[in-house]
C-alpha positions in Angstrom: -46.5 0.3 -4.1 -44.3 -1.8 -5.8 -45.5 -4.9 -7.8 -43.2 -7.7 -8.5 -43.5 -9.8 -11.7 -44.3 -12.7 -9.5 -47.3 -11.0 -8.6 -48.5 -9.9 -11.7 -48.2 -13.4 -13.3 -50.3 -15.0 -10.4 -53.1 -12.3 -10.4 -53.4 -12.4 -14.0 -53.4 -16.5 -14.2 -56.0 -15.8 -11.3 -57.9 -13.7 -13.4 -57.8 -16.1 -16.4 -58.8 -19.2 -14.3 -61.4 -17.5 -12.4 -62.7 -15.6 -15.6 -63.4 -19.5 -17.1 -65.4 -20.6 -14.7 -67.6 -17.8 -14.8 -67.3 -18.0 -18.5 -68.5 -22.3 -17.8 -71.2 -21.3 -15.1 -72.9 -19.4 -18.3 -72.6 -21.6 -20.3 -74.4 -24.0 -18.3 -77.6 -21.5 -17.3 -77.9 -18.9 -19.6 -76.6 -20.6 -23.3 -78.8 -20.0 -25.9 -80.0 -16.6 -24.0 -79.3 -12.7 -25.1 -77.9 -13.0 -21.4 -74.8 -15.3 -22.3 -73.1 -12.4 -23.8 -73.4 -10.8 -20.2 -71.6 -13.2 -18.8 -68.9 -13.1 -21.4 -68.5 -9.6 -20.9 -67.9 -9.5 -17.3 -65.6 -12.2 -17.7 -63.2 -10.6 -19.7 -64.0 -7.3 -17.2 -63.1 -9.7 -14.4 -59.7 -10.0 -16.1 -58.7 -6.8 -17.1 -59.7 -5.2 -13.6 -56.6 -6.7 -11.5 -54.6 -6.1 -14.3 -54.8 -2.7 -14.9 -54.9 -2.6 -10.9 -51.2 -3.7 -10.3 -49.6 -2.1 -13.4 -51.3 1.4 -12.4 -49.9 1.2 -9.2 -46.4 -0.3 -10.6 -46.3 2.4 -12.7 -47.2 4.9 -10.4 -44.5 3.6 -8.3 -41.9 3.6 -11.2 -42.9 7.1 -11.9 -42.2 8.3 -7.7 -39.2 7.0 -7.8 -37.5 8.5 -11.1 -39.0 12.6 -10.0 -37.1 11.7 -6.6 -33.6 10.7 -8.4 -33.1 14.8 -8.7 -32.9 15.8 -5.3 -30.5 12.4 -4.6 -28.1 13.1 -6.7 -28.3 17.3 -5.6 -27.6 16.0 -2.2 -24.9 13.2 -3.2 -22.8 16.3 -4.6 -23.4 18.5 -2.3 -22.0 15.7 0.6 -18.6 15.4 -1.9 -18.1 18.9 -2.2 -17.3 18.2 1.7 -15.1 15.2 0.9 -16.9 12.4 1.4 -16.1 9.3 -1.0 -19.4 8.2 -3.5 -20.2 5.7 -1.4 -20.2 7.4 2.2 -21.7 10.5 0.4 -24.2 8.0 -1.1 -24.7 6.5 2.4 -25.1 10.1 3.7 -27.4 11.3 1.0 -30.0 8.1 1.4 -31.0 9.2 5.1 -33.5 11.6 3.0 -36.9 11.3 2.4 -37.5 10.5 -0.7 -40.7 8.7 -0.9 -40.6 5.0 -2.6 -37.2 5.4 -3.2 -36.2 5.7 0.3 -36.9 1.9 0.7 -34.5 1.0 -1.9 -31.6 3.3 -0.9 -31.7 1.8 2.4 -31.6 -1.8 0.8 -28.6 -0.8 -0.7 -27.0 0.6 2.3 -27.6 -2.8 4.0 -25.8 -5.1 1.5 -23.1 -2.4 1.5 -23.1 -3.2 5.1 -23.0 -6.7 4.8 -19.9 -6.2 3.2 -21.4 -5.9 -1.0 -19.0 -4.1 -3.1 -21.1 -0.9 -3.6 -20.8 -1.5 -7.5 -22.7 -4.7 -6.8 -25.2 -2.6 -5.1 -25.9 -0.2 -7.4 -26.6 -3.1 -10.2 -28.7 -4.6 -8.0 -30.9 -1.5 -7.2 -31.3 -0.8 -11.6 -32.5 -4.2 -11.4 -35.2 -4.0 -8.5 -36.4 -1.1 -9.5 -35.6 -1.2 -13.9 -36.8 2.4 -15.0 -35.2 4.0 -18.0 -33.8 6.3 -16.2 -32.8 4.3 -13.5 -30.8 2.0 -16.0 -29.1 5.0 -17.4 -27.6 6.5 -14.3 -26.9 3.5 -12.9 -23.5 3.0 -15.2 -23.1 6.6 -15.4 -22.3 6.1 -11.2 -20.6 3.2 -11.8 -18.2 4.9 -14.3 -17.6 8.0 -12.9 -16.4 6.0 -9.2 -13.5 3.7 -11.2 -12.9 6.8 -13.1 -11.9 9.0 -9.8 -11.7 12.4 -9.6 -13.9 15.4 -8.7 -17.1 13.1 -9.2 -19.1 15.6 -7.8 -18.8 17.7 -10.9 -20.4 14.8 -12.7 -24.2 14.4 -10.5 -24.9 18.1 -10.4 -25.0 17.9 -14.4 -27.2 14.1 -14.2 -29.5 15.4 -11.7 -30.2 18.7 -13.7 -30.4 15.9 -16.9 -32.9 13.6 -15.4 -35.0 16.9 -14.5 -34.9 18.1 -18.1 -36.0 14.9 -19.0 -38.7 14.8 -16.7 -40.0 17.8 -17.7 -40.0 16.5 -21.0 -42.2 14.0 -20.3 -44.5 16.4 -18.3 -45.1 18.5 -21.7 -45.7 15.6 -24.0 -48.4 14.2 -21.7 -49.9 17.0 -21.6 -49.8 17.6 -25.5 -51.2 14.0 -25.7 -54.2 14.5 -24.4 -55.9 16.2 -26.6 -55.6 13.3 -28.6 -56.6 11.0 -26.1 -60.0 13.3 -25.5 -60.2 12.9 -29.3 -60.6 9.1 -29.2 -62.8 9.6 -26.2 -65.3 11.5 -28.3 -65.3 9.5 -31.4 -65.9 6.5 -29.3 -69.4 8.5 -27.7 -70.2 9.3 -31.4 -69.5 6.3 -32.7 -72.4 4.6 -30.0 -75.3 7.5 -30.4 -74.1 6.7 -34.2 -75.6 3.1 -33.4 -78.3 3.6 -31.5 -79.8 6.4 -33.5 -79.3 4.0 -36.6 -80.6 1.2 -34.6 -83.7 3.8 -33.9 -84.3 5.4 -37.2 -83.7 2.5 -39.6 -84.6 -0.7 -38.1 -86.8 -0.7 -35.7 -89.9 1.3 -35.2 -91.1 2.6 -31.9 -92.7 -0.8 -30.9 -89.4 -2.5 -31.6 -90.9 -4.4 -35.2 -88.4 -4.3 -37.9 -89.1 -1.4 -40.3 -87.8 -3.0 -43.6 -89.8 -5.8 -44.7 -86.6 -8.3 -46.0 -84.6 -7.7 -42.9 -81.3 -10.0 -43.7 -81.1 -10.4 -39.5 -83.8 -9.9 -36.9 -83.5 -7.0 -34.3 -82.2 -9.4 -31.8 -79.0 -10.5 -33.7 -78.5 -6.8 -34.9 -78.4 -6.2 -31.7 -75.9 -8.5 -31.0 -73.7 -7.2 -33.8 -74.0 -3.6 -32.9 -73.0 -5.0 -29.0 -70.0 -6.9 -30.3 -68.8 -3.9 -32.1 -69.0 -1.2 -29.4 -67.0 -3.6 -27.2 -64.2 -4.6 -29.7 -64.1 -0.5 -30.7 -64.2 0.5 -26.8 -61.3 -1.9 -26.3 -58.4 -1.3 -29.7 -59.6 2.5 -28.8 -58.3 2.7 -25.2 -55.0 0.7 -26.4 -54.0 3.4 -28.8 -55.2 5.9 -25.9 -52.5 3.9 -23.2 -50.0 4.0 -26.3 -50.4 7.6 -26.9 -50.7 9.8 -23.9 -48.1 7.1 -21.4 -46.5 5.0 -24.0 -48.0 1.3 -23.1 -50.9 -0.3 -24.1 -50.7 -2.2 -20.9 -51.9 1.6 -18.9 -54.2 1.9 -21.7 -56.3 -1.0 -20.3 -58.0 1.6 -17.8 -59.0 3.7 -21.1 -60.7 0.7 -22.7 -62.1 -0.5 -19.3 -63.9 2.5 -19.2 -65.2 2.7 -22.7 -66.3 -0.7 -22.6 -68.3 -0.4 -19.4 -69.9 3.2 -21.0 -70.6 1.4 -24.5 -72.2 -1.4 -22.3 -74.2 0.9 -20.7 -75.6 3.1 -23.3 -76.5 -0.1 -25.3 -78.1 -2.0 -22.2 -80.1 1.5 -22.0 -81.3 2.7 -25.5 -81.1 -0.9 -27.1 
């Protein structure tokens, strides 16, 4: 589905606002207590959940609609090679399927209906939908109808571009994440790292500190090791989202889930 910036900005305020409260109801019952830090943490989870929500499924949208611009420009040349003018062979080629992007081919056969130069139309559309690829096609269209000519010769050649490019993208996703696996696994190391340090070196099986000048008690080494994991959890899915799709914004699902794991596994063995 697509998700307008409108929408993000009120979920995410949402989130904030909502996130505070729960953040003020601790404060007010559990301050003082190890369980403050609970409600700290599911705060801030409470925020990043509808966030990585809409801009996973925005960006799942974004990605339907640039592996669908292929098979619209095949079929736009194909309708010229019969004589059609760009913009009836545009009109012709958008009564295919072509998933999310079928919505926004027939918004643009509307307002060409209602009488919107089609140039208009096409800006239009690179705005709604603003994908790179989108954006770079867009003027390529817009060019090659003032320039005239057999314009069919020029979307066979775009169509077969955009494919290549796509492709492109394909492979280096798929080189990524091995890297990605690679932060994965140094995160897990870095928290049986803790708690067998936690285990072996200060504490003994009855929880009693095991070196007798201890510069902080169990509890607020505890604490420590617990602010750690989260703050590693979180910069470590960021680089993830940064390396394997190119946005730290879609890496927010990578620290999501290492946070919740590094919460776990300290909640557990801690």
């Amino acid at each position: 589905m697509k998700v307008s910036m409108r929408l993000k900005y009120a979920v995410t305020f949402t989130s904030i606002f909502s996130a505070m409260a729960f953040i003020l109801l601790g404060l007010s019952t559990t301050w003082g207590s190890r369980f403050f830090e609970d409600f700290v943490f599911f705060a801030f989870i409470s925020i990043i959940i509808p966030v990585v929500t809409l801009h996973h499924l925005d960006s799942q949208w974004r990605k339907a609609i640039d592996e669908h611009l292929p098979e619209l420009f095949r079929n736009i040349a194909q309708a010229q090679e019969t004589g059609m003018s760009l913009p009836k062979a545009f009109e012709e080629a958008a009564k295919g399927d072509y998933g999310p992007l079928t919505t926004e081919l027939k918004k643009i056969n509307t307002q060409i209906s209602w009488s919107m130069p089609f140039e208009e139309a096409l800006l239009a559309f690179a705005r709604r939908v603003n994908t790179l690829l989108v954006q770079r096609t867009v003027p390529l269209m817009i060019e090659a109808l003032r320039s005239g000519g057999r314009i069919e010769q020029i979307f066979d050649p775009m169509g077969k571009f955009i494919q290549a490019t796509l492709m492109l993208r394909k492979e280096r996703m798929a080189k990524t994440r091995p890297y990605i696996a690679i932060i994965y696994i140094s995160y897990f190391v870095f928290i049986l790292t803790i708690v067998l340090l936690f285990k072996a070196f200060f504490v003994d099986i009855t929880g009693a500190p095991i070196l007798e000048v201890a510069i902080m008690s169990p509890e607020e080494l505890k604490r420590s090791l617990f602010h750690m994991a989260i703050i590693q959890g979180f910069f470590s899915g960021l680089i993830a989202g940064k390396i394997g799709e190119d946005s730290a914004l879609l890496g927010l699902k990578h620290s999501l889930v290492m946070m919740l794991c590094g919460y776990l596994a300290l909640k557990i063995f801690l």
